[in-house]
C-alpha positions, 0 to 999 in steps of 0.5 A: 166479246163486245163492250156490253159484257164488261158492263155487266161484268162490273157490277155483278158477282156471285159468291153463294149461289142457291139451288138444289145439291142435285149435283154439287161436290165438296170442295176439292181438288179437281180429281186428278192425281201426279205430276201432271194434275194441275194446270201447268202455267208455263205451258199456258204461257208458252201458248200464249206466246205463240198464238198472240206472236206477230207471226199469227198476224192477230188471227184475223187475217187468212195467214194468221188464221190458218196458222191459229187452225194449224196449231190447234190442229197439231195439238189435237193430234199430238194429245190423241184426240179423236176429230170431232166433225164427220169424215175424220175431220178436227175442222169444220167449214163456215160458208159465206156468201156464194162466189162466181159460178154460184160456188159457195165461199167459205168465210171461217172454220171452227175446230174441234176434237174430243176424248171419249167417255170412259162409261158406255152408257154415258158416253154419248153425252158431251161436256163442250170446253171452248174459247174462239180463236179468232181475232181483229187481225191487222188494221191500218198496219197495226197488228191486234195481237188479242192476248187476253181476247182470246189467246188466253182462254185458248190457251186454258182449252189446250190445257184441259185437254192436255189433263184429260188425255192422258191415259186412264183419266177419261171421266163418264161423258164425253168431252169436247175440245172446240174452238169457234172461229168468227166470234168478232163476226156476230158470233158466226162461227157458234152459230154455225155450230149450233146450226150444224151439230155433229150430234144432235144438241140435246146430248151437250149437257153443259158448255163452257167457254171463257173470254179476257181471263188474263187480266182483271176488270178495269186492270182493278185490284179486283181478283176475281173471275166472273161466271156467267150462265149458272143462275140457268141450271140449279145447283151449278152454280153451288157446283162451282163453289164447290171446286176448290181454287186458289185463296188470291182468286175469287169466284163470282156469278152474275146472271146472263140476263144483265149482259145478253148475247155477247160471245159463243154461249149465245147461241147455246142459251138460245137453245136452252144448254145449259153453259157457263162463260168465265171472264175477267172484264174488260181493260184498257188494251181491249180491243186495241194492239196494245193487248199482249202476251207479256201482260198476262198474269199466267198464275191467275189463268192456271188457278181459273183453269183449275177451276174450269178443270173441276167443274169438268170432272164433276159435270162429267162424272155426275148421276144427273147433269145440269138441267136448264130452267127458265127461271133463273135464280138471282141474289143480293150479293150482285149488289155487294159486288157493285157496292165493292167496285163503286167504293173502290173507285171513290178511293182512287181517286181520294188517293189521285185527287191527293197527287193533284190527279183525278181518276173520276171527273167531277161527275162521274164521282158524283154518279159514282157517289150516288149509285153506292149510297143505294146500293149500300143502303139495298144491302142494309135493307137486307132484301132483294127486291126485283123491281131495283134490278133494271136500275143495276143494269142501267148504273152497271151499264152508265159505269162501263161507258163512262169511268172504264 
């Protein structure tokens, strides 16, 4: 995921969505029953563990990365998952340039499983979980574990299907299990993907995929989880809402088109599936050696779990699956939100300036300053007027590259 996304991601959030009730449900546990019902965060913790562990060598690495494919394999089979791409294969080759002899090279692997629909006549369209796999590898000696990205989103994947799969719990459609290698590289391994479906596109009805869940933006006393990519399909994001989480977690939307393409949704959007993308933001350790399992908050993924879990359950079971528009919905309480982050910052660094430390530079808080006076005074105009939204993304954007 690049940096461009936690630029977004500061400044935007959604609490109420609008949209039809085409196929949103109140809000409620995720609709599975016993012991095993709701994500377990031990579990979650204990993969995280191992696939950030240095043996993994950060999953850049040719070692490392096999291992990761191997792991991944391994609990597909064991959760008896059925492979996904053709020839009984959970692994599906990404082709590089051509070698000597013209003989094709293969550059990187996605991996992939899935749980059949348990209604005939719906059976044939999928619902794709999914979180890259890959990572930056061993640089100038230093391994880059990649806890947070992406460990921890892998880690969520594992889980849901560990829900999903047990016996009797299969929802209408189908679900699919994927993990996408050489999203540190343009996006490749989606792309390829996307290029190379084992199914013709139009049956995924809805992707999911989530980056950087672990932690919060900035490492802010801000809880919450950004979702991305509903403002593309009516009434999803009503949807989400509707799942019930944790009170400490907060569920926030932002619109795709204040980030871009920044991780595997790209290429799903450029066709029109409908997706959402859940993360948490950048923090100091992104990107860096320093980004490692024991600084994860494990509660927090399980509750965004949970949350991925029942928009699952509803997405599958529903009459009508989400439909992609081109006109995405947008609302004012993005503003709120950039409000909230900006206040907070002034506060810090009142509190800092107090111990004889600064958290902002003299102008960074002068810009800090400026961009809540407006967008307190957008709110207080009670209105949101679309000609302001390129300056919400630029301030978003100026915060993320200068304060964070």
């Amino acid at each position: 995921m690049r940096r461009a996304v936690a630029t977004t991601l500061l400044a935007l959030s959604v609490v109420v969505a609008l949209g039809t009730q085409t196929f949103a449900q109140p809000r409620r546990q995720a609709g599975l029953s016993g012991s095993e019902a709701t994500p377990d965060s031990k579990r979650i913790r204990a993969d995280v563990f191992t696939l950030a562990s240095a043996e993994f060598e950060g999953r850049g690495t040719a070692p490392g990365k096999q291992k990761a494919i191997d792991f991944l394999v391994a609990r597909f089979e064991s959760l008896g998952l059925k492979p996904l791409f053709p020839d009984g294969e959970f692994v599906q080759e990404i082709p590089g340039p051509k070698g000597t002899g013209a003989k094709p090279t293969i550059f990187g692997r996605n991996v992939g499983a899935w749980l059949p629909g348990s209604d005939p006549e719906l059976r044939d369209e999928f619902i794709i979980i999914s979180a890259h796999f890959d990572h930056l590898g061993i640089r100038n000696g230093e391994t880059y574990h990649g806890a947070d990205d992406n460990a921890g989103s892998v880690a969520m994947m594992l889980e849901i299907a560990r829900l999903y799969s047990r016996e009797g719990h299969a929802p209408k459609r189908s679900l699919v299990f994927l993990s996408c290698d050489l999203e540190e590289n343009l996006l490749w391994g989606s792309r390829w993907f996307v290029a190379h479906p084992p199914w013709p596109l139009e049956q995924v009805k809805l992707f999911i995929t989530a980056e950087l869940i672990g932690r919060t933006l900035g490492d802010l006393p801000l809880p919450a989880v950004f979702v991305m990519g509903g403002e593309h399909s009516r009434g999803l994001r009503k949807l989400v809402d509707g799942v019930d989480h944790a009170e400490t977690l907060e569920v926030s939307h932002l619109g795709v088109d204040l980030v871009g393409v920044r991780s595997d949704y790209g290429p799903f959007k450029g066709e029109k599936v409908p997706f959402l993308f859940f993360s948490g933001g950048e923090h100091r350790d992104y990107h860096r050696p320093t980004d490692t399992a024991e600084k994860l908050d494990y509660a927090r993924i399980a509750q965004i779990t949970q949350v991925v879990q029942g928009v699952v359950h509803d997405v599958a079971n529903a009459e009508q699956p989400p439909a992609w528009t081109d006109t995405p919905e947008h609302s004012l309480d993005e503003v709120k939100t950039l409000e909230r982050i900006t206040g907070l910052l002034l506060s810090l660094d009142d509190r800092a300036r107090t111990r004889g430390k600064n958290r902002l530079s003299d102008s960074q808080r002068f810009t800090v300053s400026n961009i809540h006076t407006r967008v307190r005074q957008m709110l207080e105009r009670g209105e949101r007027d679309p000609a302001e939204r390129p300056w919400l993304v630029r301030s978003a954007q100026w915060m993320l590259l200068t304060v964070f």
